[in-house]
C-alpha positions as a Markdown table, in Angstrom:
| # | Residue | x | y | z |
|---|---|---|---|---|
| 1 | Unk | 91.1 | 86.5 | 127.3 |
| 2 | Unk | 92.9 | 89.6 | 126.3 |
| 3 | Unk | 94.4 | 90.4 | 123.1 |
| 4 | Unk | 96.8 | 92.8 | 121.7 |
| 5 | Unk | 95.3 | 96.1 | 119.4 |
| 6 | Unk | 95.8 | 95.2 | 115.6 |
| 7 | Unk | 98.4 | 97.2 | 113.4 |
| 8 | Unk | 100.5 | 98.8 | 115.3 |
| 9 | Unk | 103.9 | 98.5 | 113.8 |
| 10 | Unk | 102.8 | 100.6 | 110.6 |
| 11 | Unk | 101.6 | 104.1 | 109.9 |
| 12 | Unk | 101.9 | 105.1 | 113.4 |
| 13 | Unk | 102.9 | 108.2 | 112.5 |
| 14 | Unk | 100.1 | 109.3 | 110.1 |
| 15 | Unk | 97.3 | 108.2 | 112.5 |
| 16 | Unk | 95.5 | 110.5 | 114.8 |
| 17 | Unk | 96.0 | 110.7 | 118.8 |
| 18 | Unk | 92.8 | 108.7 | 119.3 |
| 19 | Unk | 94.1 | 105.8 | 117.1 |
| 20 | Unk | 97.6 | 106.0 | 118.7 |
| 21 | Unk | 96.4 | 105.4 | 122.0 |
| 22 | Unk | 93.5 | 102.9 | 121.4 |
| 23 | Unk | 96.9 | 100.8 | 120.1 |
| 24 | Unk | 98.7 | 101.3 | 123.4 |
| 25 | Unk | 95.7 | 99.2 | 125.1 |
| 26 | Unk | 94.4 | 95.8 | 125.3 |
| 27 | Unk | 91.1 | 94.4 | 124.5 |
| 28 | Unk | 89.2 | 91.6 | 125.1 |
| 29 | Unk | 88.5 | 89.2 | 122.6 |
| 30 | Unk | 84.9 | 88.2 | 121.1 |
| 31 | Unk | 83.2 | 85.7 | 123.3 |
| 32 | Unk | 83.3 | 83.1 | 121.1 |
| 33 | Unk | 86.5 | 83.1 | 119.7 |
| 34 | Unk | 87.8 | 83.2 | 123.2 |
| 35 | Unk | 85.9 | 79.5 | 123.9 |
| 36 | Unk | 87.5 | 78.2 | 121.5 |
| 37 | Unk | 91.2 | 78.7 | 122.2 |
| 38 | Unk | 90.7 | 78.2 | 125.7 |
| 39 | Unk | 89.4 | 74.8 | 124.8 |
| 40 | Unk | 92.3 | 74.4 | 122.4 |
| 41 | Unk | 94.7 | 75.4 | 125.1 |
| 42 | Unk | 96.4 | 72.2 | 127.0 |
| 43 | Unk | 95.8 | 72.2 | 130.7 |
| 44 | Unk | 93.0 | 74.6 | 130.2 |
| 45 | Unk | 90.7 | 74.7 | 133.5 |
| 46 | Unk | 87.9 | 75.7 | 130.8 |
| 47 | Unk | 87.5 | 72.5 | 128.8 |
C-alpha cells in the first residue's frame, strides 16, 4: 500500500531541494499498519 509524503502544504518554500522532492514521491507504508487497513478495507482480497 502506498501513501502520500507528510507535510507538504506548509513551509515548502523554506525547505531544501532534498526535502522538496522526497514530498513529490510516494512511499510505502510500514508493514504492519498496511495489514491492518487492508483488513479494514470492505471487499479486500487480503482478509
Amino acid at each position: 500500500m502506498i501513501r502520500r509524503a507528510t507535510g507538504q502544504n506548509h513551509y515548502n518554500s523554506k525547505e531544501t531541494g532534498a526535502e522538496g522532492r522526497a514530498k513529490k514521491k510516494d512511499k510505502r507504508m510500514f508493514r504492519a499498519d498496511e495489514k491492518n487497513i487492508v483488513a479494514a478495507l470492505p471487499y479486500s482480497i487480503g482478509k
